[in-house]
Residue frames as qw, qx, qy, qz and C-alpha x, y, z in Angstrom:
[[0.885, -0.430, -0.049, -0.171, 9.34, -21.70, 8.16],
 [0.894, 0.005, -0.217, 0.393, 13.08, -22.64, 7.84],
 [0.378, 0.388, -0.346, 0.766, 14.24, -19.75, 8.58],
 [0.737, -0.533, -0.069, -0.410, 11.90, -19.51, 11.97],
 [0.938, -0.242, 0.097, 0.230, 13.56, -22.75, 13.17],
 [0.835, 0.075, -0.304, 0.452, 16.64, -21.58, 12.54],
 [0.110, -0.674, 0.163, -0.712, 16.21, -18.71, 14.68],
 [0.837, -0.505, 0.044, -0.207, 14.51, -20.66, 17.45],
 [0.879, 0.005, -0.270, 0.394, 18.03, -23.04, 17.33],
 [0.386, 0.498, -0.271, 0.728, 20.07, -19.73, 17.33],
 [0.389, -0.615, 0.310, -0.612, 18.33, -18.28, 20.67],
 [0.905, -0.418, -0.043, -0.062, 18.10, -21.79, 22.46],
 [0.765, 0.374, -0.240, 0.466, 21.84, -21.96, 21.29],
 [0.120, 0.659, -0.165, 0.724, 22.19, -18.92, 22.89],
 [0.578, -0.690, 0.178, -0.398, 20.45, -19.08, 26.23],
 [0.955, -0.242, -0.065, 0.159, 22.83, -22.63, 26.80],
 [0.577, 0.344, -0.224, 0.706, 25.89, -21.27, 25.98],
 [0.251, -0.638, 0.091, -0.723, 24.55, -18.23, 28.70],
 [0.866, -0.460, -0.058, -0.186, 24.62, -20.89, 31.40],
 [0.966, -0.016, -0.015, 0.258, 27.57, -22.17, 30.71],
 [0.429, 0.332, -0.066, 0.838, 29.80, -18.98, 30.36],
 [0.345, -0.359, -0.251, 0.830, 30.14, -15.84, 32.23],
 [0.170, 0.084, 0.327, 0.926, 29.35, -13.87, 29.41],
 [0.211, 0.265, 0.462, -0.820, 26.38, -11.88, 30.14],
 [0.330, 0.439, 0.821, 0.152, 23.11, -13.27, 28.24],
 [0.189, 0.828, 0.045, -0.527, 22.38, -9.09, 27.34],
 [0.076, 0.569, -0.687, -0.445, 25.62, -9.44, 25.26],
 [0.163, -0.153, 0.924, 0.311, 25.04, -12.77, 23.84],
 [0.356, 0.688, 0.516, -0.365, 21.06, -11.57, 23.15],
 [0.240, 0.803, -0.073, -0.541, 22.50, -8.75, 21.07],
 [0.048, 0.314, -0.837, -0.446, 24.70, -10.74, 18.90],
 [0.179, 0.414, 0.854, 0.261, 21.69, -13.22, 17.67],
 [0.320, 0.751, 0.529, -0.231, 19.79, -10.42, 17.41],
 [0.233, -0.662, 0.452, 0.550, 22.50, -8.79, 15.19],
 [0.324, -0.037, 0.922, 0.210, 22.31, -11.85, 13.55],
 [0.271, 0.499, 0.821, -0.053, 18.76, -12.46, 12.88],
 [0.086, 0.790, 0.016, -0.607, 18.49, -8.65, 11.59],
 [0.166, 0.620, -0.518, -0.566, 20.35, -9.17, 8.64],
 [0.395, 0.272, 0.877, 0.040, 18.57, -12.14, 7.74],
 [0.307, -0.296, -0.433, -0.794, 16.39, -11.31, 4.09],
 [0.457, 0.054, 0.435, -0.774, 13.34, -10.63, 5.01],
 [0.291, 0.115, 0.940, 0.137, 10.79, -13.59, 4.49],
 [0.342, 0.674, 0.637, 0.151, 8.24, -11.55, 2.77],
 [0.361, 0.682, 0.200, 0.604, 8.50, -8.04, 0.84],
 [0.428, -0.340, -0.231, 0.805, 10.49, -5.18, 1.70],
 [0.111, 0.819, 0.502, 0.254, 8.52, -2.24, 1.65],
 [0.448, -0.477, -0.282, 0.702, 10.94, 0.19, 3.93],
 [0.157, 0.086, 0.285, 0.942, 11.26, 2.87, 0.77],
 [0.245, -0.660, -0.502, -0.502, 7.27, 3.77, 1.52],
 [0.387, -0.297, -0.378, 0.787, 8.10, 6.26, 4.45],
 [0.027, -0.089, -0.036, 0.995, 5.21, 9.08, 3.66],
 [0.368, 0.566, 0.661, -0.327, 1.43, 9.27, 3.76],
 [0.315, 0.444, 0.529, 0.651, 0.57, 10.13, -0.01],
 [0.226, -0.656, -0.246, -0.677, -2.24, 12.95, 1.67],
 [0.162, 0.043, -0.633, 0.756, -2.81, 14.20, 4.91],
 [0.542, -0.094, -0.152, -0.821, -6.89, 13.73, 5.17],
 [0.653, -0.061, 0.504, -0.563, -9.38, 11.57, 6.42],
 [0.196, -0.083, 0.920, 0.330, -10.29, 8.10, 4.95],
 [0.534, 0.171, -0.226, -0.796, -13.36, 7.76, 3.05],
 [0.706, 0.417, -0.343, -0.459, -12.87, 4.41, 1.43],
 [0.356, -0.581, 0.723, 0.115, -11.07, 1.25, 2.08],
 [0.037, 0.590, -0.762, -0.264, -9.63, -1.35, 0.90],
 [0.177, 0.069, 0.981, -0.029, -11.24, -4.60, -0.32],
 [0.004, -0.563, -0.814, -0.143, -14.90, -6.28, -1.25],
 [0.041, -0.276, -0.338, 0.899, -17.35, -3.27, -1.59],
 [0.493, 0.653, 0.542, -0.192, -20.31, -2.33, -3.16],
 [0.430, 0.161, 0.450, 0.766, -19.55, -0.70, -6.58],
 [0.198, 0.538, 0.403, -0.713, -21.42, 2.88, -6.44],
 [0.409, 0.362, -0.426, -0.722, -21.95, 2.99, -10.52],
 [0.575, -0.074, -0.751, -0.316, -23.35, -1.07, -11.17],
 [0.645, -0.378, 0.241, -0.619, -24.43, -1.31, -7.67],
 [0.924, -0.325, -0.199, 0.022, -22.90, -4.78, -6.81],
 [0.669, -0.668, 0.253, 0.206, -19.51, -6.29, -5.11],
 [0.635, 0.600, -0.178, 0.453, -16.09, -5.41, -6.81],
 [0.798, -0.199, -0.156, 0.547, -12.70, -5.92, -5.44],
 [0.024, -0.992, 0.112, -0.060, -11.75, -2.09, -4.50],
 [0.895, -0.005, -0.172, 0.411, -7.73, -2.24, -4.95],
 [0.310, 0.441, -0.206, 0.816, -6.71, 0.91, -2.80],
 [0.236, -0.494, -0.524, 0.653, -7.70, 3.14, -0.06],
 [0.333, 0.630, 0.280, 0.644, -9.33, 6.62, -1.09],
 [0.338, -0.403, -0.251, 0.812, -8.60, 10.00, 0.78],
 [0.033, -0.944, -0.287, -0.158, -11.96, 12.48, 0.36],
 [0.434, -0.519, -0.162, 0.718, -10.11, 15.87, -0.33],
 [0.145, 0.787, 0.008, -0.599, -10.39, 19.53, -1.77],
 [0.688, 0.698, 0.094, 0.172, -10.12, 19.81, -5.31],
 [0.325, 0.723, -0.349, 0.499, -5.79, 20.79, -6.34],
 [0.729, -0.541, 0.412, 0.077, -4.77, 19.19, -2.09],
 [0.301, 0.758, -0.565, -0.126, -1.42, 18.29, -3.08],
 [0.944, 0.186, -0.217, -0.166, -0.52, 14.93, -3.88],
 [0.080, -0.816, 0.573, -0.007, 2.91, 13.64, -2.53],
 [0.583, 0.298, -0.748, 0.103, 5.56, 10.47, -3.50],
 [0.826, -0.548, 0.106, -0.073, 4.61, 7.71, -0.22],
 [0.700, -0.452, 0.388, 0.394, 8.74, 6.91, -1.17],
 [0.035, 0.730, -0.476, -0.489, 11.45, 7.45, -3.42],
 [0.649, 0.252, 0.702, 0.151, 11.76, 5.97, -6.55],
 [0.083, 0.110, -0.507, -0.851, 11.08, 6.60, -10.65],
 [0.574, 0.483, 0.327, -0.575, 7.69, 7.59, -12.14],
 [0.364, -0.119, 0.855, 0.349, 6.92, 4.75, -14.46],
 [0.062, 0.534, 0.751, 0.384, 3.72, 6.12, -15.80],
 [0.063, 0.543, 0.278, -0.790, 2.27, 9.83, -15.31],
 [0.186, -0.026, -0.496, -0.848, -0.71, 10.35, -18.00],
 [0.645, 0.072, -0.025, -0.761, -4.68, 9.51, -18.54],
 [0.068, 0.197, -0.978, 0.010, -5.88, 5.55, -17.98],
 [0.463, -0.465, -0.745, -0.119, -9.35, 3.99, -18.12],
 [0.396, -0.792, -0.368, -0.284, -11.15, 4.60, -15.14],
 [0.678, -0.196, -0.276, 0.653, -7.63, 5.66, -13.26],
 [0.076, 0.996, 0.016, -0.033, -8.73, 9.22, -14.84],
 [0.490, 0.679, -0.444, 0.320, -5.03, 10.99, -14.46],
 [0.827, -0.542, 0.144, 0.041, -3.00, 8.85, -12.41],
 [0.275, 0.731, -0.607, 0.149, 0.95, 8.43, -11.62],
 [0.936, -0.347, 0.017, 0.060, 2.32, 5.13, -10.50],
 [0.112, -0.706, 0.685, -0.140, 6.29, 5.45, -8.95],
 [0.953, -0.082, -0.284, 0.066, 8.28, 2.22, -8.71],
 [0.307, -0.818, 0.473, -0.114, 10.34, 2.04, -5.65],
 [0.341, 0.573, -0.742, 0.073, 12.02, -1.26, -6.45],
 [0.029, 0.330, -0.926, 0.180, 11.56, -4.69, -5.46],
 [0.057, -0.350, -0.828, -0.434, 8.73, -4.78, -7.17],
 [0.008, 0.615, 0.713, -0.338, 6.51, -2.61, -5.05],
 [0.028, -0.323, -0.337, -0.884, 4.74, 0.37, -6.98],
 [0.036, 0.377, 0.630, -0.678, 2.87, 2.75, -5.55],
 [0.239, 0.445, 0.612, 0.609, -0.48, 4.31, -7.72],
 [0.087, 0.420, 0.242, -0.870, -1.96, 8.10, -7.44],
 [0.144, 0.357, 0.759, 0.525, -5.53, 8.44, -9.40],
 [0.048, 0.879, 0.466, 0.085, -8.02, 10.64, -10.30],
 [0.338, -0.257, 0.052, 0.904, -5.50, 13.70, -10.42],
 [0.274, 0.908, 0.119, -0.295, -6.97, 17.14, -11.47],
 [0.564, 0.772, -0.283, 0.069, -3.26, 17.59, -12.76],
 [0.946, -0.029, -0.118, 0.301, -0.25, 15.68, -13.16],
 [0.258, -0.897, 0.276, 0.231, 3.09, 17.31, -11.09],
 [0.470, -0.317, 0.737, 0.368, 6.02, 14.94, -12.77],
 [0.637, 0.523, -0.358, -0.439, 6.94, 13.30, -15.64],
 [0.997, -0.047, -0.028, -0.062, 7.93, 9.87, -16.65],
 [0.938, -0.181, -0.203, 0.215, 11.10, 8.63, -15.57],
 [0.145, -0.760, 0.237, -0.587, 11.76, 11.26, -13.48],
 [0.638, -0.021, -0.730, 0.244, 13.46, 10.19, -10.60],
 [0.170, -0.685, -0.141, -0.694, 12.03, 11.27, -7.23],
 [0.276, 0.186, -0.804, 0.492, 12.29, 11.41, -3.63],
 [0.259, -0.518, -0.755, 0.309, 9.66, 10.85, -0.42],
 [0.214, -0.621, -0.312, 0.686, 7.43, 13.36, 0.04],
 [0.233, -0.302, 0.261, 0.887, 7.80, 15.09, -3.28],
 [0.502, 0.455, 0.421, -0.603, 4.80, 16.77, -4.78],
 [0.115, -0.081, 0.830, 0.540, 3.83, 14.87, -8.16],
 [0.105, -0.482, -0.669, -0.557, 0.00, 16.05, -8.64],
 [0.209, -0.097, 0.376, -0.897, -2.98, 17.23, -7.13],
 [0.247, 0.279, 0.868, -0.328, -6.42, 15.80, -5.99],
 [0.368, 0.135, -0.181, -0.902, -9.37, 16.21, -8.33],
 [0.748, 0.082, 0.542, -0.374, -12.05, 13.48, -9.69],
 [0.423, 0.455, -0.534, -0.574, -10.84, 12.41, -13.22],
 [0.209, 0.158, -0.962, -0.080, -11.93, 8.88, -14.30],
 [0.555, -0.450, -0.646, -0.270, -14.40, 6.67, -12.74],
 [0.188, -0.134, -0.655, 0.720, -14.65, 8.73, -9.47],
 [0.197, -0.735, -0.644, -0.081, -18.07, 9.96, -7.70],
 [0.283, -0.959, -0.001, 0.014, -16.11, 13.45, -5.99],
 [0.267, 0.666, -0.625, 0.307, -12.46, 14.84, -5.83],
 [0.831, -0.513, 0.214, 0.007, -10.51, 12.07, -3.70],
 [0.098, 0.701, -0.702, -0.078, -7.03, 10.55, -4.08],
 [0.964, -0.246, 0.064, -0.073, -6.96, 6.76, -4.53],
 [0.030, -0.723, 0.686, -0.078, -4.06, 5.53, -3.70],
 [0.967, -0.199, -0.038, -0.154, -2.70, 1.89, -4.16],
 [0.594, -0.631, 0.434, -0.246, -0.02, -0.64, -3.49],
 [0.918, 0.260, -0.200, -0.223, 1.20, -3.16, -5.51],
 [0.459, -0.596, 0.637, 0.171, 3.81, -5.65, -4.86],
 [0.328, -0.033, 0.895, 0.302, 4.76, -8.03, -7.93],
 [0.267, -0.162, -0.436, -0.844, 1.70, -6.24, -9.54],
 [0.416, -0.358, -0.831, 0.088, -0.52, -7.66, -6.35],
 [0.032, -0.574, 0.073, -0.815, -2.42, -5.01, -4.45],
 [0.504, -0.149, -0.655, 0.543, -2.12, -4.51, -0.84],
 [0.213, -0.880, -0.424, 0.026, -3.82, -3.06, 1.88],
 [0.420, 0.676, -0.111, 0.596, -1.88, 0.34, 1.42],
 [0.450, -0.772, 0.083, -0.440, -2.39, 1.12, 5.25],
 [0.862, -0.389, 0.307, 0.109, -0.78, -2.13, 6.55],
 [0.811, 0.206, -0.003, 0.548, 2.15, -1.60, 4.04],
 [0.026, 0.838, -0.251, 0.483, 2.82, 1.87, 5.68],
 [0.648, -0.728, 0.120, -0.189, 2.41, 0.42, 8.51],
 [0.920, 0.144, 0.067, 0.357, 4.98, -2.80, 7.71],
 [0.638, 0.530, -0.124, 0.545, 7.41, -0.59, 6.10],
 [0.334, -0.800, 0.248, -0.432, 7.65, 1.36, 9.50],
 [0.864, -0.452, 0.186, -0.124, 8.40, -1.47, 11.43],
 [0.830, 0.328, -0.101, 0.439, 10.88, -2.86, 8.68],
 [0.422, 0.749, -0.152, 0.488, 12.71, 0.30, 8.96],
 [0.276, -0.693, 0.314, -0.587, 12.40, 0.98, 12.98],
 [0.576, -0.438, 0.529, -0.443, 12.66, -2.62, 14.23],
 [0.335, 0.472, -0.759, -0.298, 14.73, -5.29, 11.82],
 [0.020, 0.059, -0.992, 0.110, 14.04, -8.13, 14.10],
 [0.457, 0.489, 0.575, -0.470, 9.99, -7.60, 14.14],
 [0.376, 0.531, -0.423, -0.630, 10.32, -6.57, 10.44],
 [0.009, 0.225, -0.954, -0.200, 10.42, -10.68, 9.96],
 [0.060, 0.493, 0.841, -0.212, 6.93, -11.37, 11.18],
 [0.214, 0.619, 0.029, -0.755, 5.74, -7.71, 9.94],
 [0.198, 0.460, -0.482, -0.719, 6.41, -8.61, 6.67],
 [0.084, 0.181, 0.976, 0.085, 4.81, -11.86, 6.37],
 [0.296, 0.490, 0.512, -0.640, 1.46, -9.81, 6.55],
 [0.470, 0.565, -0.298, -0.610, 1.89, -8.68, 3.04],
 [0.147, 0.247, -0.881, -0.376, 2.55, -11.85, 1.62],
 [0.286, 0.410, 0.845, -0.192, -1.09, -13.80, 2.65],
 [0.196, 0.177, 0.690, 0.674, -3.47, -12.86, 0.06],
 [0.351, -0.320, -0.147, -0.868, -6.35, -10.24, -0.95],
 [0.500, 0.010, 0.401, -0.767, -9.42, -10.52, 1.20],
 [0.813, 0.416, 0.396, -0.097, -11.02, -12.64, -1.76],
 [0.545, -0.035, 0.644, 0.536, -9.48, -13.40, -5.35],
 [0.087, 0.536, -0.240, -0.805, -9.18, -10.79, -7.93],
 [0.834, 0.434, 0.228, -0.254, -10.75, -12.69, -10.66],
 [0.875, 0.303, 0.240, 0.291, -8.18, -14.26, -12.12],
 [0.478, -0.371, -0.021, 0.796, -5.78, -11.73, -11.13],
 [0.132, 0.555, 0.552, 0.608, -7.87, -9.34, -13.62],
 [0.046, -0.457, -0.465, 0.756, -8.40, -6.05, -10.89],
 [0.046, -0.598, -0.370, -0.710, -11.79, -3.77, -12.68],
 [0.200, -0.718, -0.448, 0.494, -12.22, -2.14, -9.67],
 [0.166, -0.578, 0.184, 0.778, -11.12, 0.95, -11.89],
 [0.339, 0.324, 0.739, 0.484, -12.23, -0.62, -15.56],
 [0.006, -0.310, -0.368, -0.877, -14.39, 1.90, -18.19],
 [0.126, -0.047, 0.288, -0.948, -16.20, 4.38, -16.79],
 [0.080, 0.444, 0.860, 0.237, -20.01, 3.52, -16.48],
 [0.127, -0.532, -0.333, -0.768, -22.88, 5.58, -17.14],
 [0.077, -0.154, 0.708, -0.684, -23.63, 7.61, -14.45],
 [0.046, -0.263, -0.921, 0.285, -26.59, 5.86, -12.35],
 [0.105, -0.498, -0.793, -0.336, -30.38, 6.65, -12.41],
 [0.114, -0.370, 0.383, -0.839, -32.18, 8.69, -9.77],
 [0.077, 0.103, 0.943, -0.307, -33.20, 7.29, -6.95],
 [0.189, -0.559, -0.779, -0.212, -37.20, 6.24, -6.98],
 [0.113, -0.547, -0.078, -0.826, -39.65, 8.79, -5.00],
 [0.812, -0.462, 0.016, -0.358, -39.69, 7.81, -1.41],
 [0.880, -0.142, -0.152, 0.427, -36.27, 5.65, -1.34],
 [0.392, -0.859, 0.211, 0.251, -33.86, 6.93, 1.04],
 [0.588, 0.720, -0.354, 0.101, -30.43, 7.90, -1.29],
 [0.919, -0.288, -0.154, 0.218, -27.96, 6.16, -1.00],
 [0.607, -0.745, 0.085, 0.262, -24.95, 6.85, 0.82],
 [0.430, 0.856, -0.285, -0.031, -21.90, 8.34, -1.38],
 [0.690, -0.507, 0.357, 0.374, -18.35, 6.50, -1.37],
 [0.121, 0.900, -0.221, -0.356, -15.93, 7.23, -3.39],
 [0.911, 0.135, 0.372, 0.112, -14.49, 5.22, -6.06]]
């Protein structure tokens, strides 16, 4: 909020001083916006996420969902991306792989930290491309798609984390675009990431991924099956 207001001062500053002088209010636009650019940013800088992880359709999103193995609501903390079994996998930004191996219901999964706390995660790999603290750039291939872990079909989840908080991975691509292509909207962009989950992780405790359960019954004789998502 303070730094709001002291933007608002700087442009009113501006538009009086633009009455009162010659100087052309373009020019004295660009300099507060010069200004206001290099202002931190009031919530998280995500700019280093500059690549879609897969190039496929969504399946899955992000938030409250039914749980397709216990059949109730659980806090889904990614996006998932239905694809071919061995679709290459790729770094959403540069950074070091802080973890490439086998995890609970992550199956094989690689999580990259790009720094300033935001980590990106890649699960259910068929097979892991990297190694740990390997250092790596956007774009580079670091697995492939398969179903390892608690998954219902080959997909790619894919999360977000800032401070170990997961985000809607779509609206931090989006964000980190804006940061990168438009400094002075990057202020109000970024504030998006900083308002919390849909609902409250239990006690910051995410099992959207926890031990695998057993897989599920078959449906009764006469009930329409239900509808596959991907977990």
């Amino acid at each position: 909020m303070r730094r709001l207001v002291v933007v608002v001062f700087a442009l009113a500053t501006a538009s009086s001083a633009a009455h009162a002088s010659p100087q052309p209010i373009a020019q004295i636009i660009e300099v507060v916006r010069g200004w206001v650019d290099n202002l931190p940013l009031p919530g998280p800088d995500v700019r280093a996420l500059t690549v879609s992880p897969i190039h496929t359709e969504e399946s899955s999103g992000y938030g409250w969902r039914d749980d397709p193995f216990r059949h109730d609501r659980r806090f889904h903390a990614g996006r998932d991306y239905r694809a071919d079994p061995g679709t290459p996998v790729l770094a959403a930004g540069a950074g070091v792989v802080v973890f490439a191996g086998r995890q609970g219901g992550y199956g094989n999964v690689v999580y990259v930290d790009h720094g300033g706390g935001v980590v990106t995660r890649y699960a259910h790999l068929r097979k892991i491309e990297t190694k740990r603290d390997r250092t790596i750039e956007a774009g580079d291939r670091i697995g492939q798609v398969g179903s390892t872990g608690r998954a219902t079909g080959p997909h790619l989840h894919f999360e977000v984390r800032i401070d170990g908080r997961p985000v809607d991975p779509e609206l931090a691509l989006s964000v980190a675009s804006v940061e990168r292509e438009s400094p002075a909207f990057a202020h109000v962009a970024s504030l998006a990431l900083v308002a919390p989950p849909p609902a409250p992780v239990a006690a910051g405790k995410d099992r959207s991924h926890g031990k695998a359960a057993k897989v599920s019954r078959p449906e009764r004789p006469g009930r329409a099956p239900r509808p596959q998502v991907l977990w």
